[in-house]
FIMAR-346080 format. One record per residue (C-alpha): x, y, z. Coordinates in pm, 1 decimal. Layout:
N
> X,Y,Z
...
This chain:
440
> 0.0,0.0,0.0
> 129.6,344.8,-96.1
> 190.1,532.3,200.8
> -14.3,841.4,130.1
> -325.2,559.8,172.7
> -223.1,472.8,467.6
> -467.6,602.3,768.4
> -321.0,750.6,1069.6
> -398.0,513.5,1291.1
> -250.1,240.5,1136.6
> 60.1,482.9,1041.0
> 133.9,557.4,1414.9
> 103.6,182.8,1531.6
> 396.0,86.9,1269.9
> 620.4,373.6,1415.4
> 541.0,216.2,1745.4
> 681.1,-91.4,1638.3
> 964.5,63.9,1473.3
> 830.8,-19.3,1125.8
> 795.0,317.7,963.7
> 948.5,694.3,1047.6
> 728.0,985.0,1080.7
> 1017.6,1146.2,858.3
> 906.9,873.3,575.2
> 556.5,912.9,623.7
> 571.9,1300.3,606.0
> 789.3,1286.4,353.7
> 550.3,1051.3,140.4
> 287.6,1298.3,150.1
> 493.4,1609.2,103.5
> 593.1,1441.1,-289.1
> 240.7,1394.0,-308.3
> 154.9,1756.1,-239.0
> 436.0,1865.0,-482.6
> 277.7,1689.4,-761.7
> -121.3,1760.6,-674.4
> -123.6,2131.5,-503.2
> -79.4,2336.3,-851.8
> -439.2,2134.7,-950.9
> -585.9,2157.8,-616.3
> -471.0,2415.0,-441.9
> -530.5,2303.3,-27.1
> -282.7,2505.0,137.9
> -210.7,2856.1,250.1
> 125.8,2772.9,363.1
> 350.1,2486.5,363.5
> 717.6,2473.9,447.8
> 862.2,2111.0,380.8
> 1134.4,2177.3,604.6
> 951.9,2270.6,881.2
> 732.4,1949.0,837.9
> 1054.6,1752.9,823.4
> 1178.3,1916.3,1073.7
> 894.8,1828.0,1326.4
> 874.8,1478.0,1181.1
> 1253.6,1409.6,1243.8
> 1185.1,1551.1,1625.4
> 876.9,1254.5,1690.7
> 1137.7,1020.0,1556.3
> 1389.7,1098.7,1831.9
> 1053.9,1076.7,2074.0
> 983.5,730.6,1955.1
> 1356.2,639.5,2009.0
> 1303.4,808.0,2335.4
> 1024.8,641.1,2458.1
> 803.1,990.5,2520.2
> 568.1,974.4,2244.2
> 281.9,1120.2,2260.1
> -72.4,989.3,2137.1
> -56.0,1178.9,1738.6
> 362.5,1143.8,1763.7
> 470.7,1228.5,1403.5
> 150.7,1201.1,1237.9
> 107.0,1520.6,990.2
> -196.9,1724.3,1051.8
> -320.0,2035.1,830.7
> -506.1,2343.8,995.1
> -744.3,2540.7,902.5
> -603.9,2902.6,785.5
> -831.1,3087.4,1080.9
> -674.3,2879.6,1348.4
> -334.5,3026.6,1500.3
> -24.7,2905.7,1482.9
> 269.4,3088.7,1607.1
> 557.6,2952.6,1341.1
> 312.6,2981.6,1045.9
> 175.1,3268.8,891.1
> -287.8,3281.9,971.4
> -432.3,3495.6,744.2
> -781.4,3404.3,792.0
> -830.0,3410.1,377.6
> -807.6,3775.4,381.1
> -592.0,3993.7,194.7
> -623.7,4232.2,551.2
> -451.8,3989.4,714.3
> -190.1,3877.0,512.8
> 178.3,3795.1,653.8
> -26.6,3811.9,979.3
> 235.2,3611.9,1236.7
> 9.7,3492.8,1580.8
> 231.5,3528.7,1846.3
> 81.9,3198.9,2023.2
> -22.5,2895.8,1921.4
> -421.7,2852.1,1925.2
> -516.7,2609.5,2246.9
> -624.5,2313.2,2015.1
> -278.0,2383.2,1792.0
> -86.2,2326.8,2147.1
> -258.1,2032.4,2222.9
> -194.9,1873.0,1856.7
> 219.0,1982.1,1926.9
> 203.3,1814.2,2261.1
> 57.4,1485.8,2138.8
> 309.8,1491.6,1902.7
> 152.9,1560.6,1581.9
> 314.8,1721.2,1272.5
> 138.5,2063.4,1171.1
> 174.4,2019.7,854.3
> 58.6,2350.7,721.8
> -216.1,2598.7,677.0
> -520.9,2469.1,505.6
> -706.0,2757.3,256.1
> -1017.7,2911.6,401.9
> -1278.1,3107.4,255.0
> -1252.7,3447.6,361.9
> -1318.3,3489.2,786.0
> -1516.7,3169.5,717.3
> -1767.9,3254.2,522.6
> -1855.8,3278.7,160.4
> -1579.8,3438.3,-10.6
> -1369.0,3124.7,-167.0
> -990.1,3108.3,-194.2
> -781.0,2857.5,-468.3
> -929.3,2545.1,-391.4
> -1045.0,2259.3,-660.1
> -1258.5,1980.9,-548.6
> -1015.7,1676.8,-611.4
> -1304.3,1440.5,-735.4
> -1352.0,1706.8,-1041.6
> -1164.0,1965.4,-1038.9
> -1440.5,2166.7,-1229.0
> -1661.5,2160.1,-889.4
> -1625.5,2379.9,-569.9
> -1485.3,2178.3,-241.4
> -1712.5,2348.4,-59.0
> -1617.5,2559.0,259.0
> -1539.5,2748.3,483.8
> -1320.3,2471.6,551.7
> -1223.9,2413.2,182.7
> -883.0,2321.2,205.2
> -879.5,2141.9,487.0
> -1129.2,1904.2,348.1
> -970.9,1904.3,13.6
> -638.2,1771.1,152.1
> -776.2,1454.5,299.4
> -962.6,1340.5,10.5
> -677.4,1398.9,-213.4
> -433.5,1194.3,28.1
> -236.8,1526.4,113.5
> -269.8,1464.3,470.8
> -459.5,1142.7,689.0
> -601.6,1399.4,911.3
> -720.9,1794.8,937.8
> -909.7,2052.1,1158.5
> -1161.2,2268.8,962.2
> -1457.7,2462.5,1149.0
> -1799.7,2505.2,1129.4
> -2070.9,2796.6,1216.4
> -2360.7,2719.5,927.5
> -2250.8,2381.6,752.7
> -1864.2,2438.4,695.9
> -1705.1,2079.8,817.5
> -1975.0,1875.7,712.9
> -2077.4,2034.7,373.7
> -1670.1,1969.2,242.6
> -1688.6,1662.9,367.4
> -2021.4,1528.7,224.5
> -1866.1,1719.8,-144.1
> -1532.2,1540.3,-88.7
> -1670.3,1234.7,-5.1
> -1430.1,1221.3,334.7
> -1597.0,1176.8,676.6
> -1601.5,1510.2,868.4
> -1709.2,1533.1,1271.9
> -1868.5,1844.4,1410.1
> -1853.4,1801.0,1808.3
> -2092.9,1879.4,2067.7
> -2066.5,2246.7,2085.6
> -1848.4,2340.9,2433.6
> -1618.7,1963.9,2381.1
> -1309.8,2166.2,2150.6
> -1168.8,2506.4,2243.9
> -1155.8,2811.1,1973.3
> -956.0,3002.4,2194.2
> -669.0,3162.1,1908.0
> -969.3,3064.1,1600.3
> -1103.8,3367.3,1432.1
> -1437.5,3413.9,1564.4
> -1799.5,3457.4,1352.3
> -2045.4,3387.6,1654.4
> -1950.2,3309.4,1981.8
> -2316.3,3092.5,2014.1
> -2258.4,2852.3,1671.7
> -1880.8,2839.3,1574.4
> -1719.8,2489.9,1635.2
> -1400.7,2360.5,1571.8
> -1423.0,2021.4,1382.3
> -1221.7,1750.8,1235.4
> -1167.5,1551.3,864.2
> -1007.0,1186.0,823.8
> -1132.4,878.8,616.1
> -1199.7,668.0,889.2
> -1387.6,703.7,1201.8
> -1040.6,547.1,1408.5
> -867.5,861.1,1264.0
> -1150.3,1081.5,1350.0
> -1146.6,923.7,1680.1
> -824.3,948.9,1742.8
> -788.4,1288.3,1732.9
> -1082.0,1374.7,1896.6
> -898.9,1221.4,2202.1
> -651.1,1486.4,2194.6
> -904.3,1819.1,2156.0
> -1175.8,1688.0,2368.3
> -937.7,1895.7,2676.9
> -1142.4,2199.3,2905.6
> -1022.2,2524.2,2834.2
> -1095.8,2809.1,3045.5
> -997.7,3068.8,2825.3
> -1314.7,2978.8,2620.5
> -1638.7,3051.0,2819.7
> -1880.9,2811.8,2611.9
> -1685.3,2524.6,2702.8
> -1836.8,2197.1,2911.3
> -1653.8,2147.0,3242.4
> -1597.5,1793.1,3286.4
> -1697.9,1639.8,2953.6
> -1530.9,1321.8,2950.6
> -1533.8,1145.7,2612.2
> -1565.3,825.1,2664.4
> -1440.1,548.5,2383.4
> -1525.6,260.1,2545.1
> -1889.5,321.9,2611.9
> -2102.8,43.1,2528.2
> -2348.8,117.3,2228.3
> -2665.1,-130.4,2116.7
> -2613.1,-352.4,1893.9
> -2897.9,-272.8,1676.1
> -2933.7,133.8,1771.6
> -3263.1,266.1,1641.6
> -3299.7,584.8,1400.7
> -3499.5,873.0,1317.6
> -3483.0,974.7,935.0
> -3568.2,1295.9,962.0
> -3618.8,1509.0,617.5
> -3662.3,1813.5,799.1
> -3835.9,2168.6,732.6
> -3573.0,2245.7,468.1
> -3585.9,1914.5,267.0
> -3768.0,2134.6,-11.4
> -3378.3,2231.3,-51.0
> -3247.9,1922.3,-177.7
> -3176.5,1832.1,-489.6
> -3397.1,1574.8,-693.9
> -3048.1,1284.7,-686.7
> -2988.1,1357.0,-315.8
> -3390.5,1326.1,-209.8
> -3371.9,1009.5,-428.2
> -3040.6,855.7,-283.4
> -3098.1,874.4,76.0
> -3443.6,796.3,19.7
> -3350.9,491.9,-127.2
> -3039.0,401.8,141.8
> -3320.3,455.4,410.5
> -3579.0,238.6,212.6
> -3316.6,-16.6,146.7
> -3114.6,-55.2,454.4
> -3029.3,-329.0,697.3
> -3052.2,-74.3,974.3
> -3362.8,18.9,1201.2
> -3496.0,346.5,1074.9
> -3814.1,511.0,1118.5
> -3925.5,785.6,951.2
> -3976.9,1086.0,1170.6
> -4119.6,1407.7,1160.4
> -3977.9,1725.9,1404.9
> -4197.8,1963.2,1616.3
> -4360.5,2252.0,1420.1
> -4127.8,2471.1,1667.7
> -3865.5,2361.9,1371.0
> -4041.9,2542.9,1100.8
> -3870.2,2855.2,1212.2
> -3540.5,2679.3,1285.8
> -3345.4,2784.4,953.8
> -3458.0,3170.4,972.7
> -3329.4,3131.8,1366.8
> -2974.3,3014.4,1239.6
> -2949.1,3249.6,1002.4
> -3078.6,3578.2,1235.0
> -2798.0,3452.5,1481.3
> -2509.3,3407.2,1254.8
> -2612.0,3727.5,1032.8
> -2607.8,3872.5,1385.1
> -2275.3,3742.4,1475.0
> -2112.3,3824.0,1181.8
> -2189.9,4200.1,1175.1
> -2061.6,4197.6,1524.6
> -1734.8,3977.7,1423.6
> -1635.3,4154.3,1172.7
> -1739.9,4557.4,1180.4
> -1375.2,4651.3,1262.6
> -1283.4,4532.2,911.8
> -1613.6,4709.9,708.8
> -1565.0,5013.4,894.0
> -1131.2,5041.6,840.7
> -1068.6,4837.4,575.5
> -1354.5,4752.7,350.4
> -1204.1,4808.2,11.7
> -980.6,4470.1,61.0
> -1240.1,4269.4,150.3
> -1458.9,3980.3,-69.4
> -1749.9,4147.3,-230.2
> -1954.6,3815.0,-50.5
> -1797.2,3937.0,260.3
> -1940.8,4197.2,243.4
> -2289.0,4122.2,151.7
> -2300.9,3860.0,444.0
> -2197.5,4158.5,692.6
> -2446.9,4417.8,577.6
> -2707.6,4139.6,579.5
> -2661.9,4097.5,975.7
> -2648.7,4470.0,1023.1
> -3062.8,4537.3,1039.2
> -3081.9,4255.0,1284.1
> -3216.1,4402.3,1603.8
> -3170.8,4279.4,2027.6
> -3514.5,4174.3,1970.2
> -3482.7,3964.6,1680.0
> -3138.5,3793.0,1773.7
> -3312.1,3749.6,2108.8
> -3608.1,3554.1,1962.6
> -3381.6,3348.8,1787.3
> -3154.5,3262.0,2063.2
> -3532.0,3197.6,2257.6
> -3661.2,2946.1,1990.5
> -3322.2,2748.6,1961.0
> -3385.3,2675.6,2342.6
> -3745.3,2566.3,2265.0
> -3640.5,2355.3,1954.5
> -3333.3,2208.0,2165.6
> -3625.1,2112.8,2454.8
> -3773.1,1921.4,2141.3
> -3468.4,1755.3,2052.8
> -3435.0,1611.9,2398.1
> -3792.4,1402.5,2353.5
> -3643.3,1284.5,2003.7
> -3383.6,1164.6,2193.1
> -3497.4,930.2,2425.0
> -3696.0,772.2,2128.8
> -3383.3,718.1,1910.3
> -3014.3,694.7,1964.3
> -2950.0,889.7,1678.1
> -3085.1,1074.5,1376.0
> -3050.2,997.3,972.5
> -3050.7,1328.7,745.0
> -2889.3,1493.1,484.0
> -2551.8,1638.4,477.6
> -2592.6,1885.9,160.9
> -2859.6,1921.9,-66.4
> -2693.5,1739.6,-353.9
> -2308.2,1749.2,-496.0
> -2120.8,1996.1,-521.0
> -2158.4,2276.1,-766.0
> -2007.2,2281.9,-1092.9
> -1922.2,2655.4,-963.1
> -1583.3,2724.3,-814.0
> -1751.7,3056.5,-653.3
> -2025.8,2900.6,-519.3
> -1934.6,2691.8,-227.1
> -2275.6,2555.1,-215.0
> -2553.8,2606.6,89.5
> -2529.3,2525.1,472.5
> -2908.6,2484.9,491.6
> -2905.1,2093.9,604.7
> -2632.6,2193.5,860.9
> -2703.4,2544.3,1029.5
> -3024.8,2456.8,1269.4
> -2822.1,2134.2,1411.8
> -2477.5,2368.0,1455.7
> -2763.4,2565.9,1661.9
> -2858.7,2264.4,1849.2
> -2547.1,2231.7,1949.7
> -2560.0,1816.3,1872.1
> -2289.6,1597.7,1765.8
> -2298.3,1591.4,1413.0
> -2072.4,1352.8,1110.6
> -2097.2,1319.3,753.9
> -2057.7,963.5,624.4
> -1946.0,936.2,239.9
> -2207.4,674.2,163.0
> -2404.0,870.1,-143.2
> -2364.7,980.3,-497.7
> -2509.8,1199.2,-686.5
> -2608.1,1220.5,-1056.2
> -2266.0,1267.4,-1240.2
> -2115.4,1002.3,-962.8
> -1968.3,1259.4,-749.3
> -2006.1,1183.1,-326.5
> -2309.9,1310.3,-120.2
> -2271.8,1242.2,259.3
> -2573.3,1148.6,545.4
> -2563.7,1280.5,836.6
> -2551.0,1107.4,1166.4
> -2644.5,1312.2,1488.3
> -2650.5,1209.2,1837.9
> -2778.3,1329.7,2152.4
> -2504.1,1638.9,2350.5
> -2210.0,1513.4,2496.1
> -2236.0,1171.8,2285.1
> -2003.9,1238.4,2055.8
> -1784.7,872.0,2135.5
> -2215.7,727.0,2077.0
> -2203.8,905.7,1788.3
> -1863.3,755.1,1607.6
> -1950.8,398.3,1746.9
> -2285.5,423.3,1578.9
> -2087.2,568.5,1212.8
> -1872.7,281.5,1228.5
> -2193.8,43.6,1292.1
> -2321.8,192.7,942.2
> -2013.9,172.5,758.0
> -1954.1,-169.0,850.1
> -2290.7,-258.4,692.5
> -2263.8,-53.5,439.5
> -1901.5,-118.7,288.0
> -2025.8,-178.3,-87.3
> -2102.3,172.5,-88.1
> -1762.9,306.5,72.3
> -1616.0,149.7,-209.0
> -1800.2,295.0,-496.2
């Protein structure tokens, strides 16, 4: 097997028996990247020899006998995520050559499990809408999706095993579900952003991107760490691996009040997985409180992001992304009252949620409303993710669909809060029946 295919939890258990370096391994997929990054276009920064550099230090660790639990595995981060020996220029030509001077809390934990940054993944502008360089690998005609373009774009084309992207709307699982990777949103509070360019305090979330749920996982092991420096966070989560999960867990498939969204080859394909599936699903229809959930999301992040980002309309508008723009001037009419409604009904909806939940361990839906645009400026719409970022749930996108010219769709799996190890046990239950599809 080429190394580049090789996942990182498989990677790390040959370096523990000596079998492979992490200078190999990092080196393997820094040839790739040579070859592949003028077509695709992932990164915002890369320095080989700083990636060598690292790997060469978890060698001496292994020799050592300190490892740590990622020790010389390469990671890529997202561009608004700080790093204090790489340029984070949030996708903005305002903050360009802009040099952190610490390392963002979930970059420090990565370093002190061991891991490899590897670089700086391209972002859409401050996370939102305005997209950078990046090609979807599976056609390099269609948009990778975003905010977290590059970072999902890297792991589907075998640039790195493992990244960190983030999500406010739909901007972890929307890449993954158009790259055809598997992408985790957390429980909201279980990851810290503190040193991550904020859009809204109440929805962003850090998330991750592998191709298998070990990887995923694996890393989430590392992050899942209290931080007290960010004041959403859930004092003593404790992610637990081992839980035990039913054999046969039930689901909801729930279409939801935006299903009118999806395209005709999405509505048909997880129509038919549902229909056809081993698995015990019910179909399930949400409170009417949910009718409003989409125009809530939206209120609050349109909200957020005229908050977020005034400083740069008011000083430096003129360098910033026409769509940057637009999405700040459409949060600025939002009133108290209106962002306080919103806030009001995602407790209401989340007091609905809790009922689903003791009915079903988890819930079947769509990750994106088809595949992704044939429209490199069109990153394509958040509308099956942003009411469940505002619930706060565990979220994943499995790469199980495909839509009309072949390209990946995900399904999204979402658990109950604070479930997130439920929630990977249960992916890996699906996968595992469902492994004629993974290999389409």
């Amino acid at each position: 097997m080429s190394l580049i295919k090789l996942n990182a939890t498989d990677a790390i258990e040959l370096m523990r028996k000596g079998e492979l370096s992490s200078e190999k391994y990092v080196s393997a997929f820094l040839e790739h990247i040579e070859k592949r990054e003028p077509l695709i276009g992932a990164w915002s920064f890369l320095d080989p020899e700083l990636a060598i550099q690292q790997a060469k230090e978890a060698d001496k660790r292994w020799k050592n006998k300190n490892a740590g639990k990622l020790n010389g595995l390469p990671i890529g981060i997202k561009d608004i995520i700080d790093t204090k020996d790489m340029p984070t220029e949030n996708g903005s030509k305002i903050c360009k050559n802009r040099k952190p001077s610490e390392d963002a809390y979930l970059v420090n934990l990565l370093k002190e499990a061991g891991a490899v940054i590897m670089g700086k993944c391209v972002t859409t502008e401050f996370a939102l809408s305005g997209p950078g360089k990046t090609k979807n690998p599976n056609d390099l005609e269609c948009t990778p999706g975003g905010s977290s373009s590059g970072s999902a774009a890297a792991v589907c084309d075998n640039m790195v095993p493992l990244s960190i992207g983030s999500q406010t709307g739909g901007s972890v699982l929307r890449p993954a579900s158009f790259n055809g990777i598997i992408g985790l949103k957390p429980t909201f509070g279980t990851i810290s952003r503190y040193g991550m360019s904020p859009i809204s305090q109440r929805l962003d979330h850090p998330g991750i991107y592998a191709n298998t749920i070990n990887d995923i996982d694996l890393v989430a092991s590392v992050l899942f760490s209290y931080d007290q420096n960010d004041l959403d966070m859930i004092k003593n989560f404790e992610y637990k691996n081992n839980e035990q999960t039913s054999p046969s867990p039930k689901f909801a498939f729930i279409k939801g009040p935006v299903w009118g969204y999806g395209e005709q080859d999405m509505q048909d394909e997880i129509t038919n997985f549902v229909k056809n599936s081993s698995l015990n699903i019910v179909d399930f229809e949400l409170d009417s409180i949910f009718e409003s959930a989409a125009k809530s999301h939206e209120i609050i992040m349109n909200g957020s992001i005229a908050r977020s980002l005034s400083k740069y309309y008011k000083n430096e508008k003129n360098k910033l992304h026409p769509f940057t723009i637009s999405r700040i001037e459409a949060g600025m009419p939002v009133s108290a009252k209106d962002y306080i409604d919103a806030i009001e009904n995602a407790k209401l909806m989340e007091l609905s949620l809790e009922k689903v939940f003791k009915e079903f361990d988890a819930i079947i839906t769509p990750s994106a409303p088809g595949q992704a645009p044939r429209d490199l400026m069109n990153t394509g719409n958040a509308i099956f993710n942003g009411y469940w970022t505002m619930m706060g749930v565990p979220a994943i996108s499995l790469p199980l669909l495909r839509g009309k010219d072949n390209l990946p769709i995900g399904i999204q799996i979402i658990t109950s809060w604070k479930e997130d190890s439920k929630l990977l046990k249960i992916s890996e239950h699906i996968l595992s029946k469902n492994k004629k599809r993974l290999a389409q």
